[in-house]
PDB file with SEQRES, HELIX, SHEET and CRYST1 records, atoms N, CA, C and O in Angstrom:
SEQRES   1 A   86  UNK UNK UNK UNK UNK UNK UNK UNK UNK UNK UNK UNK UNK          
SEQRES   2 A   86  UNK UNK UNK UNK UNK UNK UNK UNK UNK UNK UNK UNK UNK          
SEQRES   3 A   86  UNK UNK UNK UNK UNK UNK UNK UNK UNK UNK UNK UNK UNK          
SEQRES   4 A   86  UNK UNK UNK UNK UNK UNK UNK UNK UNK UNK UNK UNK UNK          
SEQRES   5 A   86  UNK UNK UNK UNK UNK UNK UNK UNK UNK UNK UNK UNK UNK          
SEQRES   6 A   86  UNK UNK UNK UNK UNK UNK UNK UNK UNK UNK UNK UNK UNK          
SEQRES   7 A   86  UNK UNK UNK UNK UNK UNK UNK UNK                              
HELIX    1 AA1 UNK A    3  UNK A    5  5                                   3    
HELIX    2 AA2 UNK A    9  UNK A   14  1                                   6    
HELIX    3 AA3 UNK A   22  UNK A   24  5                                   3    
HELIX    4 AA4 UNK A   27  UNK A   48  1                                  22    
SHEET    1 AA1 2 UNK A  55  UNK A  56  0                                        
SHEET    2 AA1 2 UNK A  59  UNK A  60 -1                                        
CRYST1    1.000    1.000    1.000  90.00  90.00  90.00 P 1           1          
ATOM      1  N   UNK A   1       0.187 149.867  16.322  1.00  0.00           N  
ATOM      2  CA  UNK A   1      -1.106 150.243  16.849  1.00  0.00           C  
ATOM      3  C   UNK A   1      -1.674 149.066  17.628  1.00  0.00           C  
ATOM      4  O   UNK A   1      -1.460 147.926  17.214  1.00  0.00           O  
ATOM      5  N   UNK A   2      -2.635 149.348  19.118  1.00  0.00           N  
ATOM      6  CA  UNK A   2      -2.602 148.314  19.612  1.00  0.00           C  
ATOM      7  C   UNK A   2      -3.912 148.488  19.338  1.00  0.00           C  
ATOM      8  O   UNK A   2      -4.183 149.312  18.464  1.00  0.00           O  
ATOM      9  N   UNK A   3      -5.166 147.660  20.106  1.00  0.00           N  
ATOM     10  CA  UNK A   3      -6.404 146.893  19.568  1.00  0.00           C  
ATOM     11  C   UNK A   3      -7.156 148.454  20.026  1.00  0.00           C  
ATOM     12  O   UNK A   3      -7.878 149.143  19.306  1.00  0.00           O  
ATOM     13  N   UNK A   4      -6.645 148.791  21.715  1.00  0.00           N  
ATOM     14  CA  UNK A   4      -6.693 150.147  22.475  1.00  0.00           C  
ATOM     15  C   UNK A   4      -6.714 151.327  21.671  1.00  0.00           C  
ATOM     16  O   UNK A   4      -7.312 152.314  22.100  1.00  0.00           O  
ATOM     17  N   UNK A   5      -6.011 151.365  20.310  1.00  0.00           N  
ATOM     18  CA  UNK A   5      -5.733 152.478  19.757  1.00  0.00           C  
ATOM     19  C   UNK A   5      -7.086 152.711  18.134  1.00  0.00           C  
ATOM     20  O   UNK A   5      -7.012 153.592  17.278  1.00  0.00           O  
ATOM     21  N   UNK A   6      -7.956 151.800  18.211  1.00  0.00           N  
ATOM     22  CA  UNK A   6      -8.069 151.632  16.351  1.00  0.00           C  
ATOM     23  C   UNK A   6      -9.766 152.516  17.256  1.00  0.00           C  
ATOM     24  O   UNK A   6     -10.475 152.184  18.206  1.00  0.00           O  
ATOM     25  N   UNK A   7      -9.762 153.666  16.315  1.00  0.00           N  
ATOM     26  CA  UNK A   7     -10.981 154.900  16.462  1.00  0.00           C  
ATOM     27  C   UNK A   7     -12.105 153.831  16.255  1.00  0.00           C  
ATOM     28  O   UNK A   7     -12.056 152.959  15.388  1.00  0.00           O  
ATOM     29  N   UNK A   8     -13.385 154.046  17.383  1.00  0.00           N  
ATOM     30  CA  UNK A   8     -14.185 153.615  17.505  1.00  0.00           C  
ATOM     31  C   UNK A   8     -15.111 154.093  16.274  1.00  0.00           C  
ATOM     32  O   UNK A   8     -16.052 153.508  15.738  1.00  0.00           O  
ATOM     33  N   UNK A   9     -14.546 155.325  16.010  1.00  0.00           N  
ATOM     34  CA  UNK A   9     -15.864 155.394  14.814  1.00  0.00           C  
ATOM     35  C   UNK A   9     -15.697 154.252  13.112  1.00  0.00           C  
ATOM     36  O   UNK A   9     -16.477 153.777  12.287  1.00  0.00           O  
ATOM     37  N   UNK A  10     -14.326 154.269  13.328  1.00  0.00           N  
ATOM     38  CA  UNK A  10     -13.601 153.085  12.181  1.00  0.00           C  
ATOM     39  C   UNK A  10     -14.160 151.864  12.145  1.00  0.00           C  
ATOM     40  O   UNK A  10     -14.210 151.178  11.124  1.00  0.00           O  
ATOM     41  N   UNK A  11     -14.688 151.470  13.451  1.00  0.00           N  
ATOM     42  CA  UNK A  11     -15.067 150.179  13.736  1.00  0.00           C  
ATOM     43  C   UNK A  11     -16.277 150.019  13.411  1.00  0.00           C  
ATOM     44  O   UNK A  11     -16.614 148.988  12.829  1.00  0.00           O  
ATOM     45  N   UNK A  12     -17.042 150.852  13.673  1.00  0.00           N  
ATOM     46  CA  UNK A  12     -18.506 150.784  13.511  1.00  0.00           C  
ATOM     47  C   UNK A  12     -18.676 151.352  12.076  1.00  0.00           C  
ATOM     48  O   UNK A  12     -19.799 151.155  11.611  1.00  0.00           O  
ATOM     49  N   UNK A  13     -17.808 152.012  11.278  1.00  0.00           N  
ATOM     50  CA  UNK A  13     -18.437 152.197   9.742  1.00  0.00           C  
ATOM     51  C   UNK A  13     -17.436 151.096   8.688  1.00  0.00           C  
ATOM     52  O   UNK A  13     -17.600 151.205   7.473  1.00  0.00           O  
ATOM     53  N   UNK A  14     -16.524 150.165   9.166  1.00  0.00           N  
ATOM     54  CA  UNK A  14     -15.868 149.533   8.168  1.00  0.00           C  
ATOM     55  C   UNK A  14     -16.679 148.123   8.581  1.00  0.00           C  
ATOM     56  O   UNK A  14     -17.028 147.323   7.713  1.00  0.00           O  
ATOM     57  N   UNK A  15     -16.903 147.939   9.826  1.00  0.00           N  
ATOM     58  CA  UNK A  15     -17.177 146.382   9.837  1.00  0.00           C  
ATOM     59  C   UNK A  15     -18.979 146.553  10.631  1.00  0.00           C  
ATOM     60  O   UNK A  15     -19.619 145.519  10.824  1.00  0.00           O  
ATOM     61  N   UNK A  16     -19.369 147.439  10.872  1.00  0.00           N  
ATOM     62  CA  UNK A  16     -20.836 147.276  11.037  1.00  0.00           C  
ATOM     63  C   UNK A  16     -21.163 146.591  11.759  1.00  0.00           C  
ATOM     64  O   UNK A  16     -21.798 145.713  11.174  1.00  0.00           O  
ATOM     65  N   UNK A  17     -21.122 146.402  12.878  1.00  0.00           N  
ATOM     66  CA  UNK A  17     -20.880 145.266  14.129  1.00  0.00           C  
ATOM     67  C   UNK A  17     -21.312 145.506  15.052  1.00  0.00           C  
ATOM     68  O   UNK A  17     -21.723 144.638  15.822  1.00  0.00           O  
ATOM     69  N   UNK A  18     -21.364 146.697  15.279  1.00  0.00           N  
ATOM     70  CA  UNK A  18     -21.985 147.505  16.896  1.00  0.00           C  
ATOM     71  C   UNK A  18     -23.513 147.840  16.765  1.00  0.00           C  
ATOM     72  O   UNK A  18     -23.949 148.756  16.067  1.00  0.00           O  
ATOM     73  N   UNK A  19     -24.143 147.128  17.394  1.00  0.00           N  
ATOM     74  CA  UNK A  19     -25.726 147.333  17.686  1.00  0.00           C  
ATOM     75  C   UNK A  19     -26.109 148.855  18.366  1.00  0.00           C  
ATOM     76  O   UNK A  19     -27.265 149.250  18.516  1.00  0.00           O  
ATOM     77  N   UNK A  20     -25.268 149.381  18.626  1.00  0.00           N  
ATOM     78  CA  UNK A  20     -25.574 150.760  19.237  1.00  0.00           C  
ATOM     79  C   UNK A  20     -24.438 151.806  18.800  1.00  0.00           C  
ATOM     80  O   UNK A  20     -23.627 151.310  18.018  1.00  0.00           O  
ATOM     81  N   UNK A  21     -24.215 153.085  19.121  1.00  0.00           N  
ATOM     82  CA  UNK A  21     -23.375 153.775  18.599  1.00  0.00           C  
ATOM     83  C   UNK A  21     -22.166 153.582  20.168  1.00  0.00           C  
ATOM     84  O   UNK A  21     -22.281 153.247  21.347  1.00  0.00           O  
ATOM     85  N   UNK A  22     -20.885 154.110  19.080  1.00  0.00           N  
ATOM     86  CA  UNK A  22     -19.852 153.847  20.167  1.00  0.00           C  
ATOM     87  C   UNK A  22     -20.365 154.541  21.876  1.00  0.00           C  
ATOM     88  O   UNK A  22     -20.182 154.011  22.972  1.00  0.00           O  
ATOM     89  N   UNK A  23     -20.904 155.612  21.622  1.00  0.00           N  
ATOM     90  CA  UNK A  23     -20.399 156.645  22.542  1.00  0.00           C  
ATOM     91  C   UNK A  23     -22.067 156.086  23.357  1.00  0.00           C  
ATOM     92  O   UNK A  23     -22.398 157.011  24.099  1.00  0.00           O  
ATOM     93  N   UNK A  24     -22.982 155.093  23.418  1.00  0.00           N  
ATOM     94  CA  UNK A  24     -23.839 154.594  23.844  1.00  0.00           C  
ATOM     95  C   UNK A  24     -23.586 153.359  24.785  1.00  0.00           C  
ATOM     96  O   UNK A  24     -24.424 152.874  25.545  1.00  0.00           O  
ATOM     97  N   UNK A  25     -22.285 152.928  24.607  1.00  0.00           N  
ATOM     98  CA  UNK A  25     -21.724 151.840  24.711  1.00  0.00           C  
ATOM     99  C   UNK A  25     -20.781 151.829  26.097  1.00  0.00           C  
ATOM    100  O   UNK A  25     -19.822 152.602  26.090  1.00  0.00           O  
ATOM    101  N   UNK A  26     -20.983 151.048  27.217  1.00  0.00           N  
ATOM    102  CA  UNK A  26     -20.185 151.373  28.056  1.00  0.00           C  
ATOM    103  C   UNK A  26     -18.699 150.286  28.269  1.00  0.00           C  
ATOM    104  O   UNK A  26     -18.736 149.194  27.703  1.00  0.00           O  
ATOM    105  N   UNK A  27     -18.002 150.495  28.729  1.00  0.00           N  
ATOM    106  CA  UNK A  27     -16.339 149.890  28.540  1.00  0.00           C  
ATOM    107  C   UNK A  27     -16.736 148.726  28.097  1.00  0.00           C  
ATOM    108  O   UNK A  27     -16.783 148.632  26.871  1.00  0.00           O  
ATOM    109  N   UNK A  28     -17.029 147.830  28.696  1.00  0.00           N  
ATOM    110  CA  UNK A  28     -17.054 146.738  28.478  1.00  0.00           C  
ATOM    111  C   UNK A  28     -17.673 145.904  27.209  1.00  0.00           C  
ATOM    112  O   UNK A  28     -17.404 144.743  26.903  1.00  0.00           O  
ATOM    113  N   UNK A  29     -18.546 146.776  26.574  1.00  0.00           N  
ATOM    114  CA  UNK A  29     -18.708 146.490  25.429  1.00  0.00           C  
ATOM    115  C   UNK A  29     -18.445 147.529  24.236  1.00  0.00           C  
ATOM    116  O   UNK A  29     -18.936 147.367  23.119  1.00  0.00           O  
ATOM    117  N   UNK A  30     -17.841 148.324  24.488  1.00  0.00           N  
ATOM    118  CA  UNK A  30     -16.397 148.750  23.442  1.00  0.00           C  
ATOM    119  C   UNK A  30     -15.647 147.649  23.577  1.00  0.00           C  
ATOM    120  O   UNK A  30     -15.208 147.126  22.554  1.00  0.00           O  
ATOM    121  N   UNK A  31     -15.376 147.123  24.776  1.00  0.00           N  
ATOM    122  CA  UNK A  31     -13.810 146.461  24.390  1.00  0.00           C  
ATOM    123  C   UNK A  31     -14.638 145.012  23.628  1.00  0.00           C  
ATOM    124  O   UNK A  31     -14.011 144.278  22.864  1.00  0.00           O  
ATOM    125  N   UNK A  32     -16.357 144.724  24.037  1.00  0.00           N  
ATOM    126  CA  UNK A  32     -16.343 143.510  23.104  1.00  0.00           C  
ATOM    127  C   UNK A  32     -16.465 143.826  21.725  1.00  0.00           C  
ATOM    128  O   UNK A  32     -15.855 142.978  21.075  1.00  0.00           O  
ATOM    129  N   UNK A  33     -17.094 144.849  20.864  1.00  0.00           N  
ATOM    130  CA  UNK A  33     -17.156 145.698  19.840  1.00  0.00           C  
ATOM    131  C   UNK A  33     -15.709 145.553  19.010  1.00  0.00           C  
ATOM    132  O   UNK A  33     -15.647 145.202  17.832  1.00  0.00           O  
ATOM    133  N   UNK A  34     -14.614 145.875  19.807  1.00  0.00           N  
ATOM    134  CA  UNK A  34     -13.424 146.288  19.252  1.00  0.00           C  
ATOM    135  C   UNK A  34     -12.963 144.913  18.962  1.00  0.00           C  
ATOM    136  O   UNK A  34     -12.551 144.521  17.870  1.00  0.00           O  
ATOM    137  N   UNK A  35     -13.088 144.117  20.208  1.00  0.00           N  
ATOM    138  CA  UNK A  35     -12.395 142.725  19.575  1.00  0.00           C  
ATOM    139  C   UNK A  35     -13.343 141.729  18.778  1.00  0.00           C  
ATOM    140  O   UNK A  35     -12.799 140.695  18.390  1.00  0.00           O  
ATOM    141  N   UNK A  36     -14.566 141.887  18.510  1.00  0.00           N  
ATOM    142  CA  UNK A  36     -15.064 141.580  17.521  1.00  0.00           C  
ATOM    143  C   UNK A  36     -14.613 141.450  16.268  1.00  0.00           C  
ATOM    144  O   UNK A  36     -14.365 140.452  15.591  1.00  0.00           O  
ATOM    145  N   UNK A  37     -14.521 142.960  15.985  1.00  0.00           N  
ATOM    146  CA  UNK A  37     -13.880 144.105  14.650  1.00  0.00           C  
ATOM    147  C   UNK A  37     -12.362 143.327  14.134  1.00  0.00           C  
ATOM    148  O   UNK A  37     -11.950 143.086  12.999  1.00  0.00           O  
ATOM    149  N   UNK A  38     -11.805 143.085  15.379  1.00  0.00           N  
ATOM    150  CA  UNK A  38     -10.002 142.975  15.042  1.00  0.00           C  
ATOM    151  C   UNK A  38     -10.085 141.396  14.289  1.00  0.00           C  
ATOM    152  O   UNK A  38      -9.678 141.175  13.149  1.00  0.00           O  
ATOM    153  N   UNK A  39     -10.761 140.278  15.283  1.00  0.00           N  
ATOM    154  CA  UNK A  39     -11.546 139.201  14.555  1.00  0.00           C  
ATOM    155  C   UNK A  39     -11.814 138.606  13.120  1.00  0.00           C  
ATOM    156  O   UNK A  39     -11.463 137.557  12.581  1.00  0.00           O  
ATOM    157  N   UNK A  40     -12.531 139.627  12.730  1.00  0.00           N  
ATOM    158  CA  UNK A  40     -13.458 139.942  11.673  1.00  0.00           C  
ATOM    159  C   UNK A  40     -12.310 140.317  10.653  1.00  0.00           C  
ATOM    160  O   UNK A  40     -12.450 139.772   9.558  1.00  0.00           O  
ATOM    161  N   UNK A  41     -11.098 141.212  10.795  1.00  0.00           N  
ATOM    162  CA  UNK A  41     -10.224 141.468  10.197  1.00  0.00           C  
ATOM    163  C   UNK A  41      -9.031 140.512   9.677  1.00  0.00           C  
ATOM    164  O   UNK A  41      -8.383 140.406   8.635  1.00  0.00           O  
ATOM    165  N   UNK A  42      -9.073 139.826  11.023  1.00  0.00           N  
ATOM    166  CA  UNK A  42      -8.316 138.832  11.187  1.00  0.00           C  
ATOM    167  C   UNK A  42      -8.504 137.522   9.966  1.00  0.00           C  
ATOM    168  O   UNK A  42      -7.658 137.324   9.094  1.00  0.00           O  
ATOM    169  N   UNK A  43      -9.411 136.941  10.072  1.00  0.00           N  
ATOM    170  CA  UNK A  43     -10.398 136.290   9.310  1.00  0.00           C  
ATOM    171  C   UNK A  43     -10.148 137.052   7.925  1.00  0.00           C  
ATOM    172  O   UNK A  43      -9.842 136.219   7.073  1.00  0.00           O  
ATOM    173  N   UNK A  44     -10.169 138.136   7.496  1.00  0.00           N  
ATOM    174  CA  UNK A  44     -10.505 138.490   6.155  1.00  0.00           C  
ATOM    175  C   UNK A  44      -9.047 138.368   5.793  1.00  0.00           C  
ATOM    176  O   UNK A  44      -8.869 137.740   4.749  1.00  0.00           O  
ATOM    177  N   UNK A  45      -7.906 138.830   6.419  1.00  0.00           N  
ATOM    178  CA  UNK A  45      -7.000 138.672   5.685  1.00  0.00           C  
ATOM    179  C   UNK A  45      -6.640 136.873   6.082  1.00  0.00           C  
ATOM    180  O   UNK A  45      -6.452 135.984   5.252  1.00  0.00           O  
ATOM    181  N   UNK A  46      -6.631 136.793   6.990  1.00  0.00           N  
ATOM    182  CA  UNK A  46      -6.202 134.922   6.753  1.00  0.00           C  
ATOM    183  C   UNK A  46      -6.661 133.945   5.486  1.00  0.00           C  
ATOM    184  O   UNK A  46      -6.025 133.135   4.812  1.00  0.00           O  
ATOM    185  N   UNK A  47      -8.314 134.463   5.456  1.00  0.00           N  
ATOM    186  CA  UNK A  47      -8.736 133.519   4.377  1.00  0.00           C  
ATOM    187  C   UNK A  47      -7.865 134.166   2.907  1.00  0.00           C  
ATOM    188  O   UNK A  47      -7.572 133.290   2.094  1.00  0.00           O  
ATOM    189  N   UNK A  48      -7.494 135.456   2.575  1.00  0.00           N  
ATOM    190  CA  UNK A  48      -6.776 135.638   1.742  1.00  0.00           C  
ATOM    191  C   UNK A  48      -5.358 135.205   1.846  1.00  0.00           C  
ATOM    192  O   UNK A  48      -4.841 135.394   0.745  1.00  0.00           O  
ATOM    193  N   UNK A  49      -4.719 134.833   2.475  1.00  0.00           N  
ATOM    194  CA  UNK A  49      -3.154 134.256   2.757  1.00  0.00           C  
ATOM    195  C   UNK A  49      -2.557 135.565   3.101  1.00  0.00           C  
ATOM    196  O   UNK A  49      -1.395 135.759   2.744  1.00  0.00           O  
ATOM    197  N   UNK A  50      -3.229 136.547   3.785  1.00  0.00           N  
ATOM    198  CA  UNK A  50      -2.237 137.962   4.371  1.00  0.00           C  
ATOM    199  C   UNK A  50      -2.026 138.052   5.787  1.00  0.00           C  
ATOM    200  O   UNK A  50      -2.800 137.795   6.709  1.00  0.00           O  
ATOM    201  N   UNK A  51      -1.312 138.299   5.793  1.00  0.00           N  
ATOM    202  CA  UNK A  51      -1.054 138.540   7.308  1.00  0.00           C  
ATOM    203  C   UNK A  51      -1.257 139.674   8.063  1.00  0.00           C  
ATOM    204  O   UNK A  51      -0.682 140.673   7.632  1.00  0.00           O  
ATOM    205  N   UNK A  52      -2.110 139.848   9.375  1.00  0.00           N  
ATOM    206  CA  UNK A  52      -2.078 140.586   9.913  1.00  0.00           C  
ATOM    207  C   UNK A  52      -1.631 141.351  10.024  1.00  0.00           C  
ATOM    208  O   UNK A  52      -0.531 140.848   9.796  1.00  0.00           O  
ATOM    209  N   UNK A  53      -1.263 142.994  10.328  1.00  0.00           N  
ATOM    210  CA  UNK A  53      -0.196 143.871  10.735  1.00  0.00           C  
ATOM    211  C   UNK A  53      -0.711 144.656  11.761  1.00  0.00           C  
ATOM    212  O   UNK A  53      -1.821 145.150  11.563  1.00  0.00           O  
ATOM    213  N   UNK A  54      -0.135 144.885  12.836  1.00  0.00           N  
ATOM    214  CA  UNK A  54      -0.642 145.602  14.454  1.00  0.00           C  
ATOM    215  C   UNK A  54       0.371 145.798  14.761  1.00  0.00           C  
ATOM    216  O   UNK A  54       1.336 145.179  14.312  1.00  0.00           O  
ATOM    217  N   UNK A  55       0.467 147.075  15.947  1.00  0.00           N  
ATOM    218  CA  UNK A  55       1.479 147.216  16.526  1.00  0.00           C  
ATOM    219  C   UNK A  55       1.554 146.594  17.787  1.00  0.00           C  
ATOM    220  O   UNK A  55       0.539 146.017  18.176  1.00  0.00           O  
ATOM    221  N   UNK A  56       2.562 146.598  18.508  1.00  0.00           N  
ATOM    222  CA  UNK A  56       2.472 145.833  20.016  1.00  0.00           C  
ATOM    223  C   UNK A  56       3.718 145.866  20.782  1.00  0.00           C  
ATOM    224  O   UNK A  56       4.620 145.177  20.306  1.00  0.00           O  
ATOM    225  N   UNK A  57       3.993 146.541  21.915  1.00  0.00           N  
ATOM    226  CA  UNK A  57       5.230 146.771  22.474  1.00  0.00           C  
ATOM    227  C   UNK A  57       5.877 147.941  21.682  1.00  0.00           C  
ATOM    228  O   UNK A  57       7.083 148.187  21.724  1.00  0.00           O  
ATOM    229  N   UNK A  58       5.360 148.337  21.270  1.00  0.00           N  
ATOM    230  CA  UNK A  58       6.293 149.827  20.022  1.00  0.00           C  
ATOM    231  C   UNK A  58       6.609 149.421  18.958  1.00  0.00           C  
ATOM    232  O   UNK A  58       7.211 150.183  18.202  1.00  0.00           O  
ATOM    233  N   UNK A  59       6.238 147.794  18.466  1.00  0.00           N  
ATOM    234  CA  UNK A  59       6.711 147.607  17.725  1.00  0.00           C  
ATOM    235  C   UNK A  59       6.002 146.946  16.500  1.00  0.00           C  
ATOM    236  O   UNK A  59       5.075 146.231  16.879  1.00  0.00           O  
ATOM    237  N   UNK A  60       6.151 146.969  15.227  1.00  0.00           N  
ATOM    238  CA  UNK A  60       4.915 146.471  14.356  1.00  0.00           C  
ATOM    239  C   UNK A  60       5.239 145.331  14.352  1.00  0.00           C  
ATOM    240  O   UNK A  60       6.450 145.130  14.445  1.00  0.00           O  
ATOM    241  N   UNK A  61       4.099 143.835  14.218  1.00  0.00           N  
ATOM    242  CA  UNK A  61       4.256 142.991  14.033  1.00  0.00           C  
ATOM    243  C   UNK A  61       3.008 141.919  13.209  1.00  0.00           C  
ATOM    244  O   UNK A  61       1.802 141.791  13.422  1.00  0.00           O  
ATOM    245  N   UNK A  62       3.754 141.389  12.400  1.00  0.00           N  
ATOM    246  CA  UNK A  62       3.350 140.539  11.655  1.00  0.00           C  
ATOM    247  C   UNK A  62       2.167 139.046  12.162  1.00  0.00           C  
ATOM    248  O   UNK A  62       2.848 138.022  12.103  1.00  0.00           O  
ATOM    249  N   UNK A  63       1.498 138.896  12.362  1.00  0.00           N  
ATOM    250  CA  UNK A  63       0.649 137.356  12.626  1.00  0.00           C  
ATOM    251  C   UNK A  63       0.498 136.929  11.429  1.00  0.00           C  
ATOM    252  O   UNK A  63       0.376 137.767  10.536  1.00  0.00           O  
ATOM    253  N   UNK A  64       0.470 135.491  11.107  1.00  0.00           N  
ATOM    254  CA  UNK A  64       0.295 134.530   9.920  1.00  0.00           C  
ATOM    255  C   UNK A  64      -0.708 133.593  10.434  1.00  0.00           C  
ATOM    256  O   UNK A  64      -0.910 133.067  11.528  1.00  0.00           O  
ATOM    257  N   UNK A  65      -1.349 133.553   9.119  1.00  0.00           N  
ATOM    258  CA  UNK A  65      -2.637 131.913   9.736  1.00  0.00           C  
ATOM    259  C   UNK A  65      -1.917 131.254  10.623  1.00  0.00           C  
ATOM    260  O   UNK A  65      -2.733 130.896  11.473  1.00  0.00           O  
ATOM    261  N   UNK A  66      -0.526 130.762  11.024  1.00  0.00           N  
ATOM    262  CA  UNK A  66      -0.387 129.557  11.535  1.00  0.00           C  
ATOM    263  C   UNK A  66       0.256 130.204  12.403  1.00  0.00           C  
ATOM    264  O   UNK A  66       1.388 129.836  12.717  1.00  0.00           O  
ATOM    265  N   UNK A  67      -0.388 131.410  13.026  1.00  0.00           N  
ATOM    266  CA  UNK A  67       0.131 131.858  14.453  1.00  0.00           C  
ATOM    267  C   UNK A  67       1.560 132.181  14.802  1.00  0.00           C  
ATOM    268  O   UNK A  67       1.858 132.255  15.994  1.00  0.00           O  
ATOM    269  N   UNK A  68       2.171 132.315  14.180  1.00  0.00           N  
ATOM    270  CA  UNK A  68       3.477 132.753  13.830  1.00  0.00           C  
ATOM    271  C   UNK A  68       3.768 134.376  13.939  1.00  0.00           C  
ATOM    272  O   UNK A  68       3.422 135.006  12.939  1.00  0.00           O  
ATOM    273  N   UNK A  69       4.240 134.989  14.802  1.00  0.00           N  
ATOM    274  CA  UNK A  69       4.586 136.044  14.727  1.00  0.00           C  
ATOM    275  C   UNK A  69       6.086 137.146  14.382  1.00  0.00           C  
ATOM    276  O   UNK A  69       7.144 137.060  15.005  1.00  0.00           O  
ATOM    277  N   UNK A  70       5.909 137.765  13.670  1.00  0.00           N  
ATOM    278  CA  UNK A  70       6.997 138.222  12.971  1.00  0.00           C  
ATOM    279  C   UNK A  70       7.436 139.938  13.955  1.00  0.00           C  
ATOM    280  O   UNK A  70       6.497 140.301  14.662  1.00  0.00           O  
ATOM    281  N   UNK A  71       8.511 140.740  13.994  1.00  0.00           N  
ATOM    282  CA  UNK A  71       8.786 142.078  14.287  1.00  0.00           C  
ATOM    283  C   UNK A  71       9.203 142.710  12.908  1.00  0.00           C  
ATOM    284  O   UNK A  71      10.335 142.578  12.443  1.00  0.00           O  
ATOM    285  N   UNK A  72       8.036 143.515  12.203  1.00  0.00           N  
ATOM    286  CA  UNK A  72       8.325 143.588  10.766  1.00  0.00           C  
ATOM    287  C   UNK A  72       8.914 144.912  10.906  1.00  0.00           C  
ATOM    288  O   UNK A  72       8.486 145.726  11.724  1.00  0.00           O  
ATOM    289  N   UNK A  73      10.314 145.241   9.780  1.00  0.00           N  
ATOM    290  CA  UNK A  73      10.570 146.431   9.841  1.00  0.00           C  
ATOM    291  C   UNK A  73      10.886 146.911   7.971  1.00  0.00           C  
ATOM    292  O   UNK A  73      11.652 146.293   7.232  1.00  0.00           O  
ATOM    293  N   UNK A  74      10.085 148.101   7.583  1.00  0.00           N  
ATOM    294  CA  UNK A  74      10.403 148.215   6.000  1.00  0.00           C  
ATOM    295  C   UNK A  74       9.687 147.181   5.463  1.00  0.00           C  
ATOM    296  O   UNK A  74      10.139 146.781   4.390  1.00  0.00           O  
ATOM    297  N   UNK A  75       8.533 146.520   5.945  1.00  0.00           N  
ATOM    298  CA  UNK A  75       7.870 145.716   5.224  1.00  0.00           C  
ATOM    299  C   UNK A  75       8.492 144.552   4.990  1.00  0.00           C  
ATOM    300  O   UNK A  75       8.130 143.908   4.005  1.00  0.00           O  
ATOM    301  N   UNK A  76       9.533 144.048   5.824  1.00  0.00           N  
ATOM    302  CA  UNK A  76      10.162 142.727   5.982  1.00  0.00           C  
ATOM    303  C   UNK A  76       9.867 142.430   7.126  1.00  0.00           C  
ATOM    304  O   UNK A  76       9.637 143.170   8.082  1.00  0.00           O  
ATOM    305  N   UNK A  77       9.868 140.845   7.021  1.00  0.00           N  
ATOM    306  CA  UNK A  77       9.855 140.609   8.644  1.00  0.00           C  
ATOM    307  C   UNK A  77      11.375 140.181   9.038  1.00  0.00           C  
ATOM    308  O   UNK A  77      12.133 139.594   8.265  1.00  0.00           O  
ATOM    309  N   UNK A  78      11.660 140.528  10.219  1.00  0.00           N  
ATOM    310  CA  UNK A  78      13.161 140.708  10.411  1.00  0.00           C  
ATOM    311  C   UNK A  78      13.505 139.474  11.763  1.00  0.00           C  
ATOM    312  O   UNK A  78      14.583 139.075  12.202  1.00  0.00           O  
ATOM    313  N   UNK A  79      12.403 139.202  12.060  1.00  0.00           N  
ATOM    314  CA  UNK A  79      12.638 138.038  13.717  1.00  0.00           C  
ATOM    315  C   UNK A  79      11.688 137.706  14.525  1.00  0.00           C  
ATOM    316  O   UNK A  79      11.131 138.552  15.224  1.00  0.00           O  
ATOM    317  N   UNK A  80      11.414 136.617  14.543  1.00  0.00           N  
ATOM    318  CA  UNK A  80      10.411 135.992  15.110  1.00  0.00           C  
ATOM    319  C   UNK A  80       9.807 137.396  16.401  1.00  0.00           C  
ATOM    320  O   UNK A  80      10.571 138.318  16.688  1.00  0.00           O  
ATOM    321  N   UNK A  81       8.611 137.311  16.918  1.00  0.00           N  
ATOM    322  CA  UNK A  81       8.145 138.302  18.098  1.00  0.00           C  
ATOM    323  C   UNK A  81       7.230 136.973  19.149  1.00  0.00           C  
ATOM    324  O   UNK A  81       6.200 136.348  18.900  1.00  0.00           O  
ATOM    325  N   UNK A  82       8.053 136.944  20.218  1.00  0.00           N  
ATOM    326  CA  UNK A  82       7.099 136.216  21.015  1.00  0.00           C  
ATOM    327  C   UNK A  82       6.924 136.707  22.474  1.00  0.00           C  
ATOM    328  O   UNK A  82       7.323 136.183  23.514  1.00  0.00           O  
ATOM    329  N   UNK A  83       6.184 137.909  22.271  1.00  0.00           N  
ATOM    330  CA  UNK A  83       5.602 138.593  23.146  1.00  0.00           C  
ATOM    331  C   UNK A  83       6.536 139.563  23.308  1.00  0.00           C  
ATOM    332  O   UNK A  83       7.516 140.012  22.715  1.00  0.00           O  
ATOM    333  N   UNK A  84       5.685 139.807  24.677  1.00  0.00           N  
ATOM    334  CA  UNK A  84       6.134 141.002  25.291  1.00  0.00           C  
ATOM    335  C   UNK A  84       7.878 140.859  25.879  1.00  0.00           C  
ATOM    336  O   UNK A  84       8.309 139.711  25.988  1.00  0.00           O  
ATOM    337  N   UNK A  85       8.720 141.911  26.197  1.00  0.00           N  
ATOM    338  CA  UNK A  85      10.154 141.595  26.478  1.00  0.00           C  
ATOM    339  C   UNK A  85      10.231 142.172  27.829  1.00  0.00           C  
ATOM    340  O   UNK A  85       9.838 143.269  28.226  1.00  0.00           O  
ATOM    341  N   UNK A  86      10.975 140.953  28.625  1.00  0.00           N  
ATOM    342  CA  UNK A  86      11.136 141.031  29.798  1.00  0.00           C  
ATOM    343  C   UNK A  86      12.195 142.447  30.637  1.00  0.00           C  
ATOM    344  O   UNK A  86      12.327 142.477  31.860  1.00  0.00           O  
TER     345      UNK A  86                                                      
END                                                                             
């Protein structure tokens, strides 16, 4: 799942962040709304020692506090992911 994909209404009732309702909101602050939210998520699992999970390129992948990215498959991580593939 990419940042593009997570339901605007999810955003505004799990992390409470949006000063206005989604559908009040024009592009540009959805997209600041959304990356707020991902942030905010980000942060909650880091300070717990978890790692991120998002999709990206079709493919799920892992982030770690120390910026490290994984291509997780079955809940393993199986090989480093550094970006997009040429």
């Amino acid at each position: 799942m990419t940042i593009e994909a997570i339901r605007p209404e999810d955003i505004t009732l799990l992390y409470g962040i949006a000063e206005k309702s989604w559908f009040e909101m024009d592009a540009r602050e959805r997209k600041q709304a959304t990356a707020a939210a991902f942030q905010r998520a980000k942060e909650a699992a880091f300070t717990r020692g978890l790692p991120i999970i998002y999709g990206e390129d079709g493919l799920v992948i892992a982030e770690y506090v120390n910026g490290k990215r994984f291509v997780r498959e079955n809940g393993k991580d199986i090989r480093p992911y550094h970006g997009k593939q040429a």
